[in-house]
SEVO-576708 format. One line per field, with one value per residue (C-alpha): residue in three letters; x, y, z; residue number from 1. Coordinates in steps of 0.25 Angstrom, whole numbers, plus 2048, in hexadecimal, padded with zeros to 3 digits. Each point is the difference from the previous one (the first is absolute). Layout:
// residues N
resn <- Ala;...
xx <- X;...
yy <- Y;...
zz <- Z;...
resi <- NUM;...
//
This chain:
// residues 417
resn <- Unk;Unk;Unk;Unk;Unk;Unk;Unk;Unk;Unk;Unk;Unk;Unk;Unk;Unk;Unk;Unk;Unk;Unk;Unk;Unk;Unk;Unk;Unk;Unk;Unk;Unk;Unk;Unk;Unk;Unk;Unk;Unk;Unk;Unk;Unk;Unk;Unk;Unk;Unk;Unk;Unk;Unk;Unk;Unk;Unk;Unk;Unk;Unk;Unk;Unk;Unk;Unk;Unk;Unk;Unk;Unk;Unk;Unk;Unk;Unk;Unk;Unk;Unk;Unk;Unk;Unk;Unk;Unk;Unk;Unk;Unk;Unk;Unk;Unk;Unk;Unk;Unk;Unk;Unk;Unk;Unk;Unk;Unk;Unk;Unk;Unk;Unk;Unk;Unk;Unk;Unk;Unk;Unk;Unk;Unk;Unk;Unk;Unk;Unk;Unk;Unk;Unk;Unk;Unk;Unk;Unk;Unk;Unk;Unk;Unk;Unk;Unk;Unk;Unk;Unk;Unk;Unk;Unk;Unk;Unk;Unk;Unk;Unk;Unk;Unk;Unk;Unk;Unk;Unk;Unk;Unk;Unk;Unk;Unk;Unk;Unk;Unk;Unk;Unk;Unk;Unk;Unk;Unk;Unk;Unk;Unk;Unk;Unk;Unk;Unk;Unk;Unk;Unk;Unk;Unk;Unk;Unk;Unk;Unk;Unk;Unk;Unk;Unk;Unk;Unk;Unk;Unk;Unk;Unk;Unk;Unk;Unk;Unk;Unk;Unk;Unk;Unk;Unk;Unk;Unk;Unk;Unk;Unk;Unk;Unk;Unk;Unk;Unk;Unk;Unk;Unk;Unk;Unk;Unk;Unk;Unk;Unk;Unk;Unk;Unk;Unk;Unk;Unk;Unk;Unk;Unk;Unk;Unk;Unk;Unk;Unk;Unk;Unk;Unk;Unk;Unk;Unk;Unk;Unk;Unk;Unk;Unk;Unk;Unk;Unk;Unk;Unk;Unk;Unk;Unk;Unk;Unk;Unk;Unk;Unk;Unk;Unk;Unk;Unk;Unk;Unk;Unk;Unk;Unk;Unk;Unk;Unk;Unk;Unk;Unk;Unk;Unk;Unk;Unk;Unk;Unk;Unk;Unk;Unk;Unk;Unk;Unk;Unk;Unk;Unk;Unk;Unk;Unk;Unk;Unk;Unk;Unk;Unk;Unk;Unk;Unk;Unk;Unk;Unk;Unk;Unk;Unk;Unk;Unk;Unk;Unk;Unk;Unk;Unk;Unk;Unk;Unk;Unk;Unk;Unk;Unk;Unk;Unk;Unk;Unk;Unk;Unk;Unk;Unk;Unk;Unk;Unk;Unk;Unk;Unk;Unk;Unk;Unk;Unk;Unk;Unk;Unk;Unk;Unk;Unk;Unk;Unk;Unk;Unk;Unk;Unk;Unk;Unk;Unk;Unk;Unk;Unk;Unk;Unk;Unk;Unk;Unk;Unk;Unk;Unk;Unk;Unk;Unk;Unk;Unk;Unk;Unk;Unk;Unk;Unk;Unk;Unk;Unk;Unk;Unk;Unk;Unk;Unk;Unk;Unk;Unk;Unk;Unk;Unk;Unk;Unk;Unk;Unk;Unk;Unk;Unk;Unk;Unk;Unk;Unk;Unk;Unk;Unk;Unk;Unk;Unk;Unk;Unk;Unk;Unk;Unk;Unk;Unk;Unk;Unk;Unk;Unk;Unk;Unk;Unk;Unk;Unk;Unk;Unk;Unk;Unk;Unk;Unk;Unk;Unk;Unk;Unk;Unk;Unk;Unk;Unk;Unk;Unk;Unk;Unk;Unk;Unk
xx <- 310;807;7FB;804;80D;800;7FC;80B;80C;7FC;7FC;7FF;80A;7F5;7FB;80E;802;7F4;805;80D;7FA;7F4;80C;805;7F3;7FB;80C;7FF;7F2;801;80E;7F9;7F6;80C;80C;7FD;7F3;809;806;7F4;7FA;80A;800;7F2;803;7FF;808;806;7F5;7F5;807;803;7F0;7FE;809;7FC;7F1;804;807;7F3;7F9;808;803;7EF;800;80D;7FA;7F2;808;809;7F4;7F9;80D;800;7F1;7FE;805;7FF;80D;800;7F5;801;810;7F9;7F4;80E;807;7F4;800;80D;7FF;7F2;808;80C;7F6;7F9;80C;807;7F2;7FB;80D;7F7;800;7F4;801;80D;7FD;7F4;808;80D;7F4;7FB;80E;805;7F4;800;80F;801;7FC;80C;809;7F9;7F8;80E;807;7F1;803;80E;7FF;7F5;807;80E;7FE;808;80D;801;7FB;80D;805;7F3;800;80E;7FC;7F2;809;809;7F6;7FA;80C;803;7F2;802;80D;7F9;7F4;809;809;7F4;7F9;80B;803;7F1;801;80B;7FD;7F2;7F9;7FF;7F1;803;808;7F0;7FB;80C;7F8;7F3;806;809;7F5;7FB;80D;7FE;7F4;804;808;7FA;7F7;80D;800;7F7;7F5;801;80E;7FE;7FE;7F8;803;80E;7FD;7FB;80C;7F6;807;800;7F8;7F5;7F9;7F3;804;7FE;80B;804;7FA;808;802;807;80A;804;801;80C;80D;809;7F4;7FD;80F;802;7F4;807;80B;7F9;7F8;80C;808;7F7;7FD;80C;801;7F4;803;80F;7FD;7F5;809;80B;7F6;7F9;810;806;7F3;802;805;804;7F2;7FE;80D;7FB;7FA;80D;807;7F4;800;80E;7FE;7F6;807;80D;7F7;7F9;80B;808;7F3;800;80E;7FE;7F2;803;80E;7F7;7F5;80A;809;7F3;7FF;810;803;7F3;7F7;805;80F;7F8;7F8;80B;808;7F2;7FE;80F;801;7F4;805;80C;7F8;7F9;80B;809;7F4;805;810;7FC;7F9;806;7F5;80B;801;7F3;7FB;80D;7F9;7F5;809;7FD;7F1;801;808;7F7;7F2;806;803;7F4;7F6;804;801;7F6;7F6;80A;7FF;7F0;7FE;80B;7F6;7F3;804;7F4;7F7;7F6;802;80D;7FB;7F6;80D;808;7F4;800;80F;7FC;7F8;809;80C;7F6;7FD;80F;801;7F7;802;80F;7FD;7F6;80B;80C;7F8;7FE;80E;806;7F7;804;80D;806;803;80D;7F7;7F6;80B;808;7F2;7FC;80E;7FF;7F3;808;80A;7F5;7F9;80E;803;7F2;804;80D;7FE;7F2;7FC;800;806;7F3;806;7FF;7F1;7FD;807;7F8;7F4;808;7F7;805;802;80B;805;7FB;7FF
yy <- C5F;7F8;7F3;804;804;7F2;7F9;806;7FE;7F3;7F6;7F3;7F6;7F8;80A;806;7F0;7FE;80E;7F8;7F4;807;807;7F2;7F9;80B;801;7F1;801;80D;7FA;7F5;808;80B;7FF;7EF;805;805;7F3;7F8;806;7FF;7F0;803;805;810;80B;80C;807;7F8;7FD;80F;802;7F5;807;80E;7FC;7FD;80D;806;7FA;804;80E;802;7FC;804;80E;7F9;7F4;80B;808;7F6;7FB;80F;7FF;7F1;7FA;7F1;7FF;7F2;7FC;80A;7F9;7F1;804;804;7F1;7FA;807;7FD;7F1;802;806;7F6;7F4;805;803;7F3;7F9;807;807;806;80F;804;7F7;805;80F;7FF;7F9;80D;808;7F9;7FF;80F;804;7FB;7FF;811;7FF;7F8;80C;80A;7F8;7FA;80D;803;7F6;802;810;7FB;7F6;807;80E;80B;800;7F2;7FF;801;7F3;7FA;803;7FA;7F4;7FF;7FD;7F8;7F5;804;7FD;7F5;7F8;805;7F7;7F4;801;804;7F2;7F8;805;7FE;7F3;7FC;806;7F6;7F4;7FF;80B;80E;7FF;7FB;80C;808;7F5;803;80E;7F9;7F8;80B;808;7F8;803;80E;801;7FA;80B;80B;7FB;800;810;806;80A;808;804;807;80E;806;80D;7FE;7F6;80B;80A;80A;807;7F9;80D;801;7F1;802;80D;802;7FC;809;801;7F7;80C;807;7F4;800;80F;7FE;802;7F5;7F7;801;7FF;7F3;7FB;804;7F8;7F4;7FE;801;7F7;7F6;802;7FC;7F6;7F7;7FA;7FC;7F4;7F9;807;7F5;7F6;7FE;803;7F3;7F7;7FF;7F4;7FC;7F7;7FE;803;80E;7FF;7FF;80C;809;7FA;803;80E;801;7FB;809;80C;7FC;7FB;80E;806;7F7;804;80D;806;801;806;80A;801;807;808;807;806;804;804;805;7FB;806;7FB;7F1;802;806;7F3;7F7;80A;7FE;7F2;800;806;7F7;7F3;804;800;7F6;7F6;804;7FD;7F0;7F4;7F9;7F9;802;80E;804;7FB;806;80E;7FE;803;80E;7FF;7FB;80B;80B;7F8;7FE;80F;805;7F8;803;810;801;7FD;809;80D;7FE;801;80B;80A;7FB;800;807;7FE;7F4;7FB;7F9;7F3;808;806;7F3;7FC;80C;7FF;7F1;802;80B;7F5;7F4;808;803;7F1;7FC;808;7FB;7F1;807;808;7F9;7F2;805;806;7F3;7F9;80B;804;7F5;7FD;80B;80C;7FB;801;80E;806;7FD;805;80C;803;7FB;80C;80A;7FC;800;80D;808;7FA;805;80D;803;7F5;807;7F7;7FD;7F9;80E;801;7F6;807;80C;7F7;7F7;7F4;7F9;7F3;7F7;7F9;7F4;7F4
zz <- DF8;80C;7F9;7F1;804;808;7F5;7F6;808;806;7F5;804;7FA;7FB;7F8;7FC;7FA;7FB;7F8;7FD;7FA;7F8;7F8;7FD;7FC;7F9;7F8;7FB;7FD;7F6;7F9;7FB;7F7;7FC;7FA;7FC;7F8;7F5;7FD;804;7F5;7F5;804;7F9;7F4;804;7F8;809;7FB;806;80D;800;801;809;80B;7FC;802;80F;800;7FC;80A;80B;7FB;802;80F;804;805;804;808;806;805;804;809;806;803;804;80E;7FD;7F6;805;7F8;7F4;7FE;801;7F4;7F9;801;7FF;7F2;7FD;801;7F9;7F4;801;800;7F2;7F8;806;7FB;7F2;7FB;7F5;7FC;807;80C;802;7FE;80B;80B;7FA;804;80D;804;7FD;806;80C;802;803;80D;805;800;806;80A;804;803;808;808;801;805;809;807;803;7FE;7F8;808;7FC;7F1;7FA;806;7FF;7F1;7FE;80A;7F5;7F5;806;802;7F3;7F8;809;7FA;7F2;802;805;7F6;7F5;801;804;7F3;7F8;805;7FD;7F4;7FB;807;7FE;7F8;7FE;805;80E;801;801;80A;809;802;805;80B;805;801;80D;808;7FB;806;80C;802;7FF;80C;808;7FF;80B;7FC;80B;7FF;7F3;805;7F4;801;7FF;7F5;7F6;802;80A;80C;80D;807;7F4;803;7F9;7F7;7F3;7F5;7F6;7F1;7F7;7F6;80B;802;7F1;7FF;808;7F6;806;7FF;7F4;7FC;806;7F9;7F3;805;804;7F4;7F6;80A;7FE;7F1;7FD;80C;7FD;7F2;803;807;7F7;7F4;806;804;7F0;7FB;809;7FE;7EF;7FC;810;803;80E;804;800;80D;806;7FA;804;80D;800;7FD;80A;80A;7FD;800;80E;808;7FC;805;80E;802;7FD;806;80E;7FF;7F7;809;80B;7F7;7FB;80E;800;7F3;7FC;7F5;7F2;802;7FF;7F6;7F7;801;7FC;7F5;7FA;7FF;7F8;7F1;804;800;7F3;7F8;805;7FD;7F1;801;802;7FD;80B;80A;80C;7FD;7FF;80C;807;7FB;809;80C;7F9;801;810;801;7FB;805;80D;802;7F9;806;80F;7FE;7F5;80C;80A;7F7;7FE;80F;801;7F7;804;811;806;7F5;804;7F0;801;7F9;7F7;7FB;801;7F5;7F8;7FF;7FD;7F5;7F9;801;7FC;7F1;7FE;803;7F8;7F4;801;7FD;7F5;7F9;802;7FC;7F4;7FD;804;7F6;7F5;801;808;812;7FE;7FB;80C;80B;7FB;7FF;810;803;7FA;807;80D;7FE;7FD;80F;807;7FA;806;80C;802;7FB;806;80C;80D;80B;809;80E;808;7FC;809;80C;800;805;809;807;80E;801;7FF;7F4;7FF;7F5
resi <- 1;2;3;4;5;6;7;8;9;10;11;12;13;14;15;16;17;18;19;20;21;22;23;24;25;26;27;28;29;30;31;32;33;34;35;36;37;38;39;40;41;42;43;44;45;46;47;48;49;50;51;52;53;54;55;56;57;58;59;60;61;62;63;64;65;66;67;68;69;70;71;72;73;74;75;76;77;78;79;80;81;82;83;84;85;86;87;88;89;90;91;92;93;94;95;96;97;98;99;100;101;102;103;104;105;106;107;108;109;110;111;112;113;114;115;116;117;118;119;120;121;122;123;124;125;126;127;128;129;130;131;132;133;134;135;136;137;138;139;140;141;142;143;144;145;146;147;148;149;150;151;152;153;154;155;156;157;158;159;160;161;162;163;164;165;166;167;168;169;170;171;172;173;174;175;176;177;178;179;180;181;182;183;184;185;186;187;188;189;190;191;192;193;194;195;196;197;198;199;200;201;202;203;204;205;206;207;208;209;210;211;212;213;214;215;216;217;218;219;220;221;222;223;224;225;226;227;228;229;230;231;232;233;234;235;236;237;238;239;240;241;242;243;244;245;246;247;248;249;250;251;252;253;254;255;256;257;258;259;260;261;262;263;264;265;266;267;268;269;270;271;272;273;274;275;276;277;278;279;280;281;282;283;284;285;286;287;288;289;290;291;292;293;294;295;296;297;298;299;300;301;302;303;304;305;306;307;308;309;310;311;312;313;314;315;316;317;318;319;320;321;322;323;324;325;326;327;328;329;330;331;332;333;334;335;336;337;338;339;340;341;342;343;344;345;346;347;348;349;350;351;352;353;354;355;356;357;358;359;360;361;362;363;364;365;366;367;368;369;370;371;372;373;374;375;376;377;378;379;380;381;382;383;384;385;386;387;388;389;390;391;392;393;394;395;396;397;398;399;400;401;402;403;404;405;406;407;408;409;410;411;412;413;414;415;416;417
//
């Protein structure tokens, strides 16, 4: 125990940066094959109904793995080489749409992509809860998203600036070199500082014991509540972006790079200012607090997206969306550990969770696609609003505050990042 306790409170600082700069990279590489697909695509002719599908087949891809890939996290001790088969794929599936932007080469790498990609999440936070222990997640959560954001910024002007000087396709090369320094990375962070059994959510005393059943995790009632919560958060989260993004790429050429990198880089660099402060607020104020504010904003974005046209204004919005991701990515991860602490199926959870969100998501750029296409960008926007207000609703009235949870199993250790 002398050693785990050593190894959780004393990380190196070669492996707390090579923690640091993964965030970053990792972050450059999955922006190039998310938000820019949508318009990549309508450069090809694509209605909103096809790009819809093109983005829902990734979201059914990752939806089937995120429980397996969150297990699998749990259960295996090399996370460094489970994230590396995941870049690998990534700049795998960038390299095919950048190369045969056809309808079934597109929808194999969406597949490859979305399948592969599930692992980032839970693996990370693994990694994370390994390295510096409970008493210093909240910060290290908040100091995740930082960097994060931070590269969502880089890659997002870089992409759009390839995007308007060269070609919408160099934006999908981009994502093949980055993934070397990625890599690179990622072997910075030493193995043996990942304590496993801290890794997967068990108790420090229990090294070796068994986890609990999954069944009995989600037949907890705030569990369950805040997977209600998350998926209709991100129901009517998913589309707005891509909503925006096909809205602002008609009759605008290439010059739509650089409104969605605009966009993009609004959103993250809201996120970058905001994910720390967020990270040690969650420990203070408590967790519900937080996510009512990320859950506020969102109804609020949707409709202001329908009171103008104006390129300026609608990428001044998306200090909405930093805002409510910022907030909602740091404590999402936070409340998840809260309700599974003890439990040895922290990242199984962290999937399951996953994959319940990925359907919501995917069902969003499915159903509001296909309104938009119908019944106009307006009718699309209102409807995710609508659906906002319903989640922020369930959360205020039944959501249990969750911080003190992880106090009745208190773990030594002093915080570190």
């Amino acid at each position: 125990m002398i050693d785990s306790l050593e190894t959780k409170t004393s990380p190196s600082r070669q492996s707390l940066r090579g923690l640091d700069w993964l965030n970053f990279f990792l972050a450059d590489v999955q922006t190039g094959v998310g938000p820019f697909l949508a318009i990549y695509l309508a450069g090809y002719k694509w209605n909103e109904e096809r790009v819809g599908l093109a983005l829902t087949v990734g979201g059914i891809a990752g939806i089937l793995t995120q429980t397996p890939a969150g297990a699998l996290v749990d259960r295996l001790r090399s996370k460094r080489a489970l994230i590396a088969a995941g870049i690998v794929a990534l700049a795998v599936g960038a390299l095919l749409i950048a190369l045969v932007p056809t309808f079934w080469s597109v929808m194999s790498a969406q597949i490859l992509i979305g399948g592969t990609s599930s692992i980032f999440g839970p693996a990370i936070c693994a990694v994370s809860l390994g390295i510096v222990g409970r008493a210093a997640f909240d910060i290290r959560q908040g100091r995740n998203q930082t960097f994060n954001s931070a590269g969502n910024v880089v890659a997002a002007v870089s992409m759009g600036l390839l995007g308007y000087l060269v070609s919408n396709q160099s934006i999908f090369f981009f994502v093949v070199v980055l993934a070397v320094p990625t890599i690179l990375v990622l072997l910075l962070i030493k193995p043996a500082e990942i304590d496993y059994e801290i890794a997967r959510g068990a108790d420090v005393g229990k090294k070796g014991g068994k986890a609990e059943s999954v069944r009995v995790l989600f037949q907890d009632r705030p569990l369950v509540l805040f997977l209600v919560c998350a998926v209709m958060f991100h129901f009517a989260n998913a589309a707005m972006l891509p909503l925006l993004g096909e809205m602002l790429a008609k009759g605008r050429g290439r010059s739509s790079m650089m409104f969605m990198s605009a966009c993009v880089v609004t959103t993250q660099l809201v996120i970058t200012l905001l994910a720390s402060w967020t990270g040690r607020k969650a420990g203070s104020w408590g967790r519900k607090p937080l996510l009512l504010v990320a859950f506020g904003v969102l109804p609020v974005r949707g409709v202001l997206y329908t009171l103008t046209v104006n390129t300026g204004a609608l990428v001044a919005i998306q200090i909405l969306d930093g805002v409510a991701a910022g907030i909602f990515g740091v404590v999402s991860v936070l409340v998840i550990a809260d309700l599974t602490q003890g439990s040895g199926r922290f990242n199984l959870t962290l999937g399951a969770i996953s994959t319940a969100v990925g359907i919501g998501a995917s069902l969003s750029q499915v159903i509001a696609g296909s309104i938009v296409h119908h019944f106009g960008s307006n009718a699309g926007f209102l409807f995710l609003a609508a659906v906002a207000s319903t989640a922020f609703g369930i959360l205020y009235f039944f959501m249990p505050e969750t911080r003190d949870k992880q106090f009745l199993n208190p773990t030594q250790g002093a915080p570190s990042l």
